[in-house]
C-alpha positions as CSV (number, residue, x, y, z in Angstrom):
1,X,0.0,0.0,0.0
2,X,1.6,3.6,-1.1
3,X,2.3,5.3,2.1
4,X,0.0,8.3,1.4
5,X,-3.1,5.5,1.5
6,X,-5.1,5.3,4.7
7,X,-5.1,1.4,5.5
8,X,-9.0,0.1,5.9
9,X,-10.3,0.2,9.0
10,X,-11.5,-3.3,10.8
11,X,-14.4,-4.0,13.5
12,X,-13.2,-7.1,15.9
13,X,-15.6,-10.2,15.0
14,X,-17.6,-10.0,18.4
15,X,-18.7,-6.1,16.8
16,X,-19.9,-8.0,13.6
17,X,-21.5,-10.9,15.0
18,X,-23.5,-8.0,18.0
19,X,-24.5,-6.1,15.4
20,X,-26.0,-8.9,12.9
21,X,-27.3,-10.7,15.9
22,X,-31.0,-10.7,14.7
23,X,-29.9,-12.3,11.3
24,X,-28.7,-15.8,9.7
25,X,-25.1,-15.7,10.4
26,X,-23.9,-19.0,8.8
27,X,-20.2,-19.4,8.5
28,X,-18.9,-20.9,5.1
29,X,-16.1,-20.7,3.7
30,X,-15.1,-19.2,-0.2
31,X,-12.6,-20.8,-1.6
32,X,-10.8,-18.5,-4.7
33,X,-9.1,-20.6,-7.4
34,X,-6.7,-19.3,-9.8
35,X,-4.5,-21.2,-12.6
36,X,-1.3,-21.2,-12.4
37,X,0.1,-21.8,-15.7
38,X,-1.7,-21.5,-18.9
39,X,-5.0,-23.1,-19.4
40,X,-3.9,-26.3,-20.7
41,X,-3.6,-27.6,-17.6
42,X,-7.3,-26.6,-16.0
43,X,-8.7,-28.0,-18.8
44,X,-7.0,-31.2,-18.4
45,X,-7.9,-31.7,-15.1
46,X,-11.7,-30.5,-15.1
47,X,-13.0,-34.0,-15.6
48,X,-11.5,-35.0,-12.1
49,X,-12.2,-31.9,-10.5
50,X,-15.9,-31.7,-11.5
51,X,-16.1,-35.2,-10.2
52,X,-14.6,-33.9,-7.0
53,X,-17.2,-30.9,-7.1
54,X,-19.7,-33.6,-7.4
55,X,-19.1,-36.0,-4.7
56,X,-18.9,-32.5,-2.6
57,X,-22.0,-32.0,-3.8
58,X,-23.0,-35.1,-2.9
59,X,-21.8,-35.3,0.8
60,X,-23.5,-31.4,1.9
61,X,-20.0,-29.6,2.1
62,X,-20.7,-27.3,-0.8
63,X,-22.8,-25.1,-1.0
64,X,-22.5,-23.3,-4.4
65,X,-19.5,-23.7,-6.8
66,X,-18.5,-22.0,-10.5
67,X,-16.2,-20.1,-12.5
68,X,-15.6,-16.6,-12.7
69,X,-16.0,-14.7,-15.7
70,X,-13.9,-11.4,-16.8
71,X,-15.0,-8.1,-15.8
72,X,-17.1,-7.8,-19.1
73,X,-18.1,-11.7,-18.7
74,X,-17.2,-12.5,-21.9
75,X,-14.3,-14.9,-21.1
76,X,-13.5,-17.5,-18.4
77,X,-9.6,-16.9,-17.7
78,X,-9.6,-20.2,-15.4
79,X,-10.7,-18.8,-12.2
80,X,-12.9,-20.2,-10.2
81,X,-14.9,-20.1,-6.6
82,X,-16.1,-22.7,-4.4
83,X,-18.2,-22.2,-1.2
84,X,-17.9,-25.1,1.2
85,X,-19.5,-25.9,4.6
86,X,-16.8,-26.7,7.0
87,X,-16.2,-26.3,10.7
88,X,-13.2,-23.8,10.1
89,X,-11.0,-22.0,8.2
90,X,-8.0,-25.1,8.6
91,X,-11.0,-27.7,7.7
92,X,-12.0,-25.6,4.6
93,X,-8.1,-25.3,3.1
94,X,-7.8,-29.0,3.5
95,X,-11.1,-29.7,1.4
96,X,-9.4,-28.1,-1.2
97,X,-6.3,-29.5,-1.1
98,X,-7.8,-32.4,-2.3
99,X,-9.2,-31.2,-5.5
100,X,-7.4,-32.7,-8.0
101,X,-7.1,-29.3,-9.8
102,X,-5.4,-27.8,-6.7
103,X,-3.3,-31.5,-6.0
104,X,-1.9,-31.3,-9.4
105,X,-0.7,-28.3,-9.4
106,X,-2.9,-26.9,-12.4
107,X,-4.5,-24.4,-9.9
108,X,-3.8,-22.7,-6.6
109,X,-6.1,-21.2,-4.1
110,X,-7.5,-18.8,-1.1
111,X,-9.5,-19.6,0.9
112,X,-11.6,-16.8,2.6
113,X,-14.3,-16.9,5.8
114,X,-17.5,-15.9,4.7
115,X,-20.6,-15.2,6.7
116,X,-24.0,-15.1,5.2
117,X,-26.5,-12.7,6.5
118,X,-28.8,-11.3,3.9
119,X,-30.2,-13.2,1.0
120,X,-33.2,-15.1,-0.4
121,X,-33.7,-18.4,-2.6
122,X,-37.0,-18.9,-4.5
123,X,-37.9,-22.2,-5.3
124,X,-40.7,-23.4,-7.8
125,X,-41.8,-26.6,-7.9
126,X,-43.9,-28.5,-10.3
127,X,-46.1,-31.6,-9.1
128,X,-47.2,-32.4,-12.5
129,X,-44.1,-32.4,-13.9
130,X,-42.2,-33.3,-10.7
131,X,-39.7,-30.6,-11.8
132,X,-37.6,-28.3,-9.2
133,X,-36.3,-25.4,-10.6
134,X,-34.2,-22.0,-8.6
135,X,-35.7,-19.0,-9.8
């Protein structure tokens, strides 16, 4: 940071969590992914690593997953985020260690706390058709 730059203030967790009492507060976990190297590598790894995303699918620890597009989202660049249910920040950077993506090298990653507050889903579902779909 240039020296003339104020750094960004910061509220102790117990001043967060006071003041958001009243709502959801749900700790997950965001896992940022990034290549490392040119694309060739992601891509040959995806097949595993959507498998992975599956079977954490699968199991309840994620919770959303999917790539991240440029600025003007009209290319991928190989960056992705994950969000994952895990009982902390240590048991959230081990689940993705074990992405084959992240285990071969192809990609590397951050892994951020993140605590939901606000938000809505919508849901519709069909009886007739037995369909579920997220609005």
């Amino acid at each position: 940071m240039p020296a003339d730059e104020t750094p960004p203030q910061a509220l102790p967790r117990a001043a967060v969590m006071e003041a958001s009492a009243a709502m959801l507060q749900k700790q997950l976990y965001a896992i940022f992914t990034s290549p490392t190297g040119d694309l060739g590598a992601v891509l040959d790894n995806m097949e595993r690593h959507l498998a992975f995303q599956v079977e954490l699918e699968r199991e309840g620890i994620m919770f959303a997953a999917g790539p991240l597009w440029n600025d003007d989202e009209t290319e991928w660049h190989g960056e992705g985020m994950v969000i994952v249910r895990a009982a902390s920040r240590d048991e959230a950077i081990a689940i993705a260690r074990r992405d084959p993506m992240h285990q071969s090298g192809a990609r590397s990653f951050k892994v951020r706390p993140w605590m939901i507050n606000e938000g809505s889903m919508t849901f519709r579902l069909d009886l007739s058709s037995q369909s579920l779909t997220m609005l």
